[in-house]
C-alpha positions as CSV (number, residue, x, y, z in Angstrom):
1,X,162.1,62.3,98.3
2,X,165.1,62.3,96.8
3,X,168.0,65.1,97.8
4,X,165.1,66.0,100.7
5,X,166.0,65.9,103.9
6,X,162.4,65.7,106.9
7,X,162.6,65.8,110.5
8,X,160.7,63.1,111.2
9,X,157.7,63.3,114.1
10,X,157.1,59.9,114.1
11,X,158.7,56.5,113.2
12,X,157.6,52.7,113.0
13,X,159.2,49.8,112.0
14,X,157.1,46.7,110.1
15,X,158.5,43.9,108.2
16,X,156.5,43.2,105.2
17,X,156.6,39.6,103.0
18,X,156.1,40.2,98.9
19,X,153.8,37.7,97.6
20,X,156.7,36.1,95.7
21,X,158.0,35.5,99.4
22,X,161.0,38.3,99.5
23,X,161.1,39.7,102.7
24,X,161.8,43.6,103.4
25,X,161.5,46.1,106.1
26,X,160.0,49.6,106.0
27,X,160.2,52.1,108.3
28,X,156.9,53.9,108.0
29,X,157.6,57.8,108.8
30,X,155.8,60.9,109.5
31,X,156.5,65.0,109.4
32,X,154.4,67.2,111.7
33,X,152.2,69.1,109.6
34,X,153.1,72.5,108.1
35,X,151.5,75.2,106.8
36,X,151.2,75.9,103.1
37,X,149.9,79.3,102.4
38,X,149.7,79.8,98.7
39,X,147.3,82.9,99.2
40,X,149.4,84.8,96.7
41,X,148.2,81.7,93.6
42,X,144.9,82.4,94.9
43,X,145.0,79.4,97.0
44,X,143.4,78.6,100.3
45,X,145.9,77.9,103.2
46,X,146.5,74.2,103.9
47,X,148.9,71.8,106.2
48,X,150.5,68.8,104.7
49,X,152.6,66.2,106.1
50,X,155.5,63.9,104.4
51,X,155.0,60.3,104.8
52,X,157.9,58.0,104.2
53,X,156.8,55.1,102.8
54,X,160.0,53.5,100.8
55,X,160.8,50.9,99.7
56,X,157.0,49.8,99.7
57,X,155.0,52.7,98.1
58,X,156.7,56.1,97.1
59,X,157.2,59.0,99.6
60,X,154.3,61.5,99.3
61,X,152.5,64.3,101.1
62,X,149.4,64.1,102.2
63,X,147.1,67.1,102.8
64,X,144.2,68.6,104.9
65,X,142.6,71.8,105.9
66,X,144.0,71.8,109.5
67,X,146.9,70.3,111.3
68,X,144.5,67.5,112.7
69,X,143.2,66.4,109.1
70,X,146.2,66.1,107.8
71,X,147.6,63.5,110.7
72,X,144.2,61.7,110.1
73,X,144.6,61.7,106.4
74,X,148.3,60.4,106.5
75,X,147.1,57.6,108.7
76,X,144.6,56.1,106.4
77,X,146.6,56.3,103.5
78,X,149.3,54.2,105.1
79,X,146.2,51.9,106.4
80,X,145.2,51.7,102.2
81,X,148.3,50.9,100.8
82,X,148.9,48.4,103.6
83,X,145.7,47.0,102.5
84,X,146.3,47.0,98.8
85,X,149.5,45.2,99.7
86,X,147.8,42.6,101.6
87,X,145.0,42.3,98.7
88,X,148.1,41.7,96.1
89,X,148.9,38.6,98.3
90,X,151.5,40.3,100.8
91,X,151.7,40.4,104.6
92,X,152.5,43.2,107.0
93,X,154.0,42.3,110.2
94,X,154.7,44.4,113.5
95,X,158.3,45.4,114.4
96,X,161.1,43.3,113.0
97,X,160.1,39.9,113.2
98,X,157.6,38.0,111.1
99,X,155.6,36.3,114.4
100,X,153.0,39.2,114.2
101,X,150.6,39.9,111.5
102,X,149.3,43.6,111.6
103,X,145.7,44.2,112.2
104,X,144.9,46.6,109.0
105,X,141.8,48.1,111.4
106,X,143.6,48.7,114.1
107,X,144.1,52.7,115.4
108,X,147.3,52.0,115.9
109,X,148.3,49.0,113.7
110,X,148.8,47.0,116.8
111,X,149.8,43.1,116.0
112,X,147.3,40.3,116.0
113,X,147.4,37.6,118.4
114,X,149.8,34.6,117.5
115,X,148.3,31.7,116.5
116,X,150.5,29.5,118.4
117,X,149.7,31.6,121.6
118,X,145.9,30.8,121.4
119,X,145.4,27.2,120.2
120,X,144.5,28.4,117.2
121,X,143.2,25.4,115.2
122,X,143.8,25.4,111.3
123,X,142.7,23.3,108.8
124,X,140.8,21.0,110.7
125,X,144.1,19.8,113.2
């Protein structure tokens, strides 16, 4: 966010093609969870976590009832707008090079195998 400055937990790097065929990295990042206690508005207690999305989706926080939710719930939001992305006609690929496509169900967003690596035979070759 703007004028905000995180300390950061976690860090990834993915390079990411637009569907008109720009290319663009993003460094996907991640605050531990903190504690929000707004007792005193007659809220419950609650941990969020800042995720850094730019320049693909805006920052945001994302909350949960406990430390652990919050991590999880982070997590899958970056899995959905990855996927919306993909569904709009982008691609998402590991690290910073464009061999690897991500695999959206992965835990840990690990890169697909490389069709060149396993004979992978398209359009009827």
């Amino acid at each position: 966010m703007p004028g905000e400055s995180f300390d950061w937990m976690a860090e990834e790097r993915f390079q990411c093609r637009a569907p008109d065929g720009k290319l663009f990295a993003v460094l996907v990042r991640l605050t531990a969870p903190e504690l929000v206690d707004d007792r005193k508005e007659g809220l419950h207690p609650y941990y969020r976590c800042q995720l850094g999305l730019e320049p693909l989706a805006k920052d945001r926080w994302i909350a949960g009832g406990s430390t652990f939710q919050a991590l999880c719930l982070s997590l899958d939001y970056l899995r959905k707008v990855f996927k919306v992305f993909v569904a709009e006609g982008g691609r998402v690929y590991w690290g910073d090079s464009t061999d690897s496509v991500v695999d959206l169900d992965s835990s840990w967003f690990a890169p697909m195998l490389e069709t060149s690596k396993i004979g992978l035979k398209l359009s009827g070759e």
